[in-house]
N, C-alpha and C positions, 0 to 999 in steps of 0.2 A: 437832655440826652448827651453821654461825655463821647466824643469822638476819640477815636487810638489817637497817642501821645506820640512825639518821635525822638528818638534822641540823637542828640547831638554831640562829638567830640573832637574839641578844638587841640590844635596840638602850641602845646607849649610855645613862644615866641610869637606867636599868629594874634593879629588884634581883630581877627572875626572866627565865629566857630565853624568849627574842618566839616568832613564828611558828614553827612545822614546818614545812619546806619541802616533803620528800615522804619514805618511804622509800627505802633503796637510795642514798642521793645523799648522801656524807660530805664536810664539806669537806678540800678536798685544796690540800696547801703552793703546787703550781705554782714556779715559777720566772720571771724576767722583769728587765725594768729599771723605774727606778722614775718614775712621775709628775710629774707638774711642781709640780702644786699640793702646798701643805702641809696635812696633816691631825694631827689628836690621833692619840694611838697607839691602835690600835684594839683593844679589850677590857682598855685597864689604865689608871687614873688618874693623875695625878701623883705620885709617891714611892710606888706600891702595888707591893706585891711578888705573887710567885706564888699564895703564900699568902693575903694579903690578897682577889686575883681570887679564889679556890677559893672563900672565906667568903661575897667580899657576891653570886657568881651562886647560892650552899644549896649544902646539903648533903647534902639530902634526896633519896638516888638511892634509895633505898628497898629493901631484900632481897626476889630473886624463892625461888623455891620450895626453888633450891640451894643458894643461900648468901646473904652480906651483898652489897651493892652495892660501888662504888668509884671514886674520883675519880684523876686522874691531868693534874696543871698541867703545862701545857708552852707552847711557843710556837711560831709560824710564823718560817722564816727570813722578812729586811727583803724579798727581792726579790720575797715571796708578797703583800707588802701595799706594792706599790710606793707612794709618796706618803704615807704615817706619816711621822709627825718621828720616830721611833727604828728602829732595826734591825729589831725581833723586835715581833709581836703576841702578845700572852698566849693561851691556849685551854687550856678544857679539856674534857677526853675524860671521860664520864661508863660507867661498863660495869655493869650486871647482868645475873644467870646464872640463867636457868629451868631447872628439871628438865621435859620433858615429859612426858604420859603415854605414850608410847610408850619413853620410858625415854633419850628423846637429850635432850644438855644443847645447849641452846642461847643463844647471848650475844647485847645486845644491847646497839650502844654508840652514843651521842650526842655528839655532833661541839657544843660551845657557842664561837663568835666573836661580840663585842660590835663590832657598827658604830658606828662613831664620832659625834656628834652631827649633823656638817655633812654627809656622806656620807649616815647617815641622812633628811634633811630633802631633800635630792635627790632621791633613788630616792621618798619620799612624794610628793611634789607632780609628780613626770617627768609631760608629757602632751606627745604633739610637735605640732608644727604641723599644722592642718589636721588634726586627728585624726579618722576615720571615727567613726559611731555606735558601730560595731563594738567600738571602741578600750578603752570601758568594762567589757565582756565579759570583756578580755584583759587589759585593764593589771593585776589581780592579784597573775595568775601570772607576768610580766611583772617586779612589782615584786619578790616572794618570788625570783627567779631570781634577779634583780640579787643581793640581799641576800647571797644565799647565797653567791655567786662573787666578789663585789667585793673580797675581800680575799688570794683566791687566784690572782685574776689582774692583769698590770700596764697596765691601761685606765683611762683616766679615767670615773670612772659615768657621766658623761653621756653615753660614746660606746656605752658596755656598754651601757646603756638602748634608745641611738638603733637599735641593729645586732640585741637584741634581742625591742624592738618590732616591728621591720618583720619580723621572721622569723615573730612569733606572727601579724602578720596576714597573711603569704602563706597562713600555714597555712591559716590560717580559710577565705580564700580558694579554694583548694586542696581543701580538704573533708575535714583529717586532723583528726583526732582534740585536745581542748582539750586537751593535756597535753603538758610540760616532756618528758616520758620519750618521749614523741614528737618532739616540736621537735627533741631535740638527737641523734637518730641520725644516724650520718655520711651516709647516702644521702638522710634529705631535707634536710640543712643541704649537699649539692651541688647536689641539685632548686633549692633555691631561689636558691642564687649564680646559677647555670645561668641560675635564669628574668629575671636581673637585670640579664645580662649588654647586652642589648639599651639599658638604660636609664643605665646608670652606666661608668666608664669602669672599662677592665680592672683597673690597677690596684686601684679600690676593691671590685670583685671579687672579687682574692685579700685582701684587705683585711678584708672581710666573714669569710668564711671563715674566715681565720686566727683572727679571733676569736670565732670558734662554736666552733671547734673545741680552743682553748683553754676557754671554757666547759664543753661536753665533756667535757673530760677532766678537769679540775675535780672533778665530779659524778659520772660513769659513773668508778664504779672499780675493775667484773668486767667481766670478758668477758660480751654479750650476743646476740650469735651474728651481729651485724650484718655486712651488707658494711663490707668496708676501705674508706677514703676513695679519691675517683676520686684517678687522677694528671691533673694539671693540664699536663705537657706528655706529649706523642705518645713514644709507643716507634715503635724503626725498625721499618716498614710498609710493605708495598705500595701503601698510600693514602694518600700524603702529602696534607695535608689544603690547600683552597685559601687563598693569601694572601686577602686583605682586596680586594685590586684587582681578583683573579680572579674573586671570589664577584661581588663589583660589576660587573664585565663582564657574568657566565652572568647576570646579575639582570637587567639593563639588557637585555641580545640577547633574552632569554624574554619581555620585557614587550613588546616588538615581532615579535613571531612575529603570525600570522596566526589567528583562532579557535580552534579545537581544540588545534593546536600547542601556542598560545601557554596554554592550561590543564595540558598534559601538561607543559609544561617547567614551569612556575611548582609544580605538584605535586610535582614531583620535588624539585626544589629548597628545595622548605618543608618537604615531611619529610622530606627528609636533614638540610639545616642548620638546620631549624628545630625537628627534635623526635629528629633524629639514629636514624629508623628503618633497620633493616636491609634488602636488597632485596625477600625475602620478606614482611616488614611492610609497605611503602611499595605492595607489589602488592595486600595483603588490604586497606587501608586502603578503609573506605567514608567518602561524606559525615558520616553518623549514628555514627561512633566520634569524632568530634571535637566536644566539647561543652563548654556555659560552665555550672559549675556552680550562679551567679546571675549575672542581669545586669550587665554590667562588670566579671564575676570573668575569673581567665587562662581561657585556651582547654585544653584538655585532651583526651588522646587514651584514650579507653576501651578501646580493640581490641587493645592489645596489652598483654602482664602485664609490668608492673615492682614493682621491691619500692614503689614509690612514686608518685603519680599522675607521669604524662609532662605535662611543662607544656613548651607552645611559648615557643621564646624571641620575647623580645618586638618584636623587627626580623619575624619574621615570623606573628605572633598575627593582624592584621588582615587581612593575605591568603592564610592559610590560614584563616579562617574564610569570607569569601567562597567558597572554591573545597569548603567541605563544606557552605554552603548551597544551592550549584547542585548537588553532585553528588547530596542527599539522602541515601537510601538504597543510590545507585550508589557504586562504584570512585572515587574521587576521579583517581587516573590510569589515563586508557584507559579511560574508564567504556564504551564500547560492545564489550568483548571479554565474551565468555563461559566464561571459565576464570578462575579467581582465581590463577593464579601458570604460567609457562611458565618457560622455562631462557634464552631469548633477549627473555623482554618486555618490559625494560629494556633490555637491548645492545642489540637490534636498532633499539629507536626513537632511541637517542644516535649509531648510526650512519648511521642518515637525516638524524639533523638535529644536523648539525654547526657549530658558533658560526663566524663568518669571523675571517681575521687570526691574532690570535696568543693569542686567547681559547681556553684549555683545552676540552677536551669533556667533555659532564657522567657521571661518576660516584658512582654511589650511596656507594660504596665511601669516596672522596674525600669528599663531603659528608659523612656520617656522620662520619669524623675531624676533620672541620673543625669539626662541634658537637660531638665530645669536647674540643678543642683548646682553645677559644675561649673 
C-alpha cells in the first residue's frame, strides 16, 4: 500500500532541503514553453553533475522498518522549468519503506527541486499592490505553492504569484477552508474564474484558469473524486444562452418596468445570469439565502447545495443584494404568492410581460446558460 508522497523544495544556496509543502502533492514535470526571462539552472551548479546534486542535498534518507532508504538523481525535461538557461533541472526522488503493524508495506517518496537564487528572492518578498490585511494570513501558503510548482509549470513567478494570490483571497472571502488542497480543486478554481468574470475581461478569465489548472495538476497526482472541470463553451441545447446585447436589452427593459414588475424581472434575471440557478431554485430562493459572508465580501447564495459556495457574478452582486434585503425572509421573485414552486410560475409571468421589439423574452432556461457560458 503507497502512502501520499510529500514534496520538498530546497532553495538554491541551502545544503539541506527548505519547506514541506504538504502531503500528497509531488512535484510533477508538466510540459510548456519556455520563459523569457533567464534564470540559473534550477537544482544544479555550474559544472555539477547528478551525482555531485545527490551529495551536497545528504544522503541521509534514513532506513524505515523494511528496509534501507534510497536515492534516485534524475532531471525534469527544459519545457517543465521553462526560463532555466539549460534543458533539464536536476531532482531527486528520495524513497523509504515501512513495514506496518498491520503487516502492509508502505512507501514514502520525497520529491527535492532546488529553486534557483533569483526566483527564489521573488516568491520571498511577492506582496501585490494594495494588499488587504488579510494578505499576511495567506501569503504563506501563497508562497510555499509558488515554490512548489514554479519549476513545473511554464509562467513567469511573478504571474504564478499574481493569479495565485488573488485565488487564496477569494477563498478567504468565500469562507473555504485555509488550505492549498482546497484552493486547487477544479470546482472552486471555476467558482472563482466565474466570480471574476464581471471584473476582468474574458479573455483573462480563461487566462486565470488555464493557469490554476496547470497548477493543479502539477500537485494533485491521484484521482480525488472531484467534479471535472466546467466546459467553458455550451453543448448544443435548447437554451442557447443570450448574447451580450440581449442580456443588455432584458437589463435595460426590466430596469424600467413599473414596481413590482420591475423586481420580478430584475430577480429573475440576477439569478439566472448571475448565480445561474435553475427554475426550481430561482422559485425557492428567499431574501435570507443570499448573504455577504463579512462586510465587502462577494454576495453568496446559501439555499441551494453546491459542491462549492454559489458566488454571484460580479455585474450582478450589487443588485442582487438590494432585491434580498427587500425581500428578507420572503421569495425574492413573486414574494406575495403562497406556494414555493408551481409548473407555470415562471412561464406564466414571461408571458405577460413580454420585452417590445426584437428583445428576446426572458428564460430561465437561457440565462442559466448564459452564466455557464460566460
Amino acid at each position: 500500500m503507497n502512502a501520499p508522497s510529500r514534496a520538498t523544495v530546497a532553495t538554491s544556496g541551502q545544503d539541506r532541503p527548505g519547506e514541506q509543502i504538504r502531503d500528497g502533492l509531488p512535484v510533477d514535470s508538466g510540459t510548456g514553453r519556455r520563459r523569457p526571462q533567464a534564470q540559473s539552472l534550477i537544482g544544479q551548479r555550474p559544472g555539477e553533475g547528478v551525482s555531485d546534486l545527490s551529495n551536497r542535498l545528504g544522503r541521509g534518507v534514513g532506513a524505515g522498518l523494511f528496509g534501507p532508504g534510497f536515492r534516485i538523481a534524475g532531471h525534469l525535461p527544459g519545457g517543465a522549468c521553462a526560463g532555466a538557461s539549460a534543458d533539464h533541472a536536476r531532482t531527486i526522488l528520495s524513497v523509504e519503506v515501512d513495514h506496518a503493524w498491520n503487516g502492509c508495506l508502505s512507501s514514502r517518496y520525497v520529491w527535492t527541486v532546488v529553486v534557483d537564487p533569483d526566483t527564489s528572492a521573488k516568491i520571498a518578498r511577492y506582496r501585490p499592490r494594495q494588499a488587504p490585511p488579510l494578505w499576511d494570513e495567506v501569503a504563506p501558503l501563497v508562497s510555499s505553492v509558488a515554490a512548489a510548482t514554479v519549476s513545473s509549470v511554464p509562467y513567469e513567478v511573478e504571474r504564478l504569484l499574481h493569479v495565485l494570490g488573488r485565488l487564496a483571497l477569494w477563498a478567504e472571502s468565500a469562507g473555504l477552508e485555509r488550505d492549498p488542497d482546497t484552493w486547487l480543486r477544479n470546482e472552486v478554481i471555476d467558482a472563482f474564474v466565474l466570480s471574476r468574470a464581471g471584473d476582468i475581461e474574458t479573455s483573462s478569465v480563461r487566462t486565470y484558469r488555464t493557469w490554476l489548472l496547470r497548477v493543479r495538476d502539477a500537485l494533485a497526482f491521484s484521482e480525488r473524486g472531484e467534479a471535472a472541470p466546467s466546459r467553458m463553451h455550451a453543448e448544443a441545447s435548447p437554451h442557447p444562452p443570450y448574447t451580450a446585447a440581449e442580456l443588455a436589452g432584458l437589463r435595460h427593459w426590466a430596469d424600467h418596468l413599473p414596481g413590482q414588475q420591475r423586481t420580478d424581472a430584475l430577480a429573475l434575471l440576477g439569478l439566472g445570469a448571475g448565480l445561474g440557478l435553475t427554475p426550481g431554485e430561482v422559485a425557492a430562493s428567499r431574501g435570507v439565502d443570499l448573504r455577504r459572508p463579512r462586510q465587502g465580501g462577494p454576495l453568496l447564495h446559501k439555499g441551494v447545495k453546491r459542491l462549492v459556495p454559489l458566488v454571484a457574478r460580479a455585474g450582478w452582486d450589487a443588485r442582487l443584494g438590494e432585491l434580498a434585503e427587500r425581500a428578507g425572509s420572503g421569495y425574492v421573485f413573486r414574494p406575495g404568492r403562497t406556494v414555493e414552486y408551481s409548473k407555470n410560475l415562471i412561464g406564466s409571468w414571461s408571458l405577460m410581460h413580454r420585452p417590445p421589439g426584437n428583445t428576446p423574452a426572458v428564460s430561465v432556461g437561457r440565462l442559466r446558460a448564459t452564466w455557464i457560458v460566460e
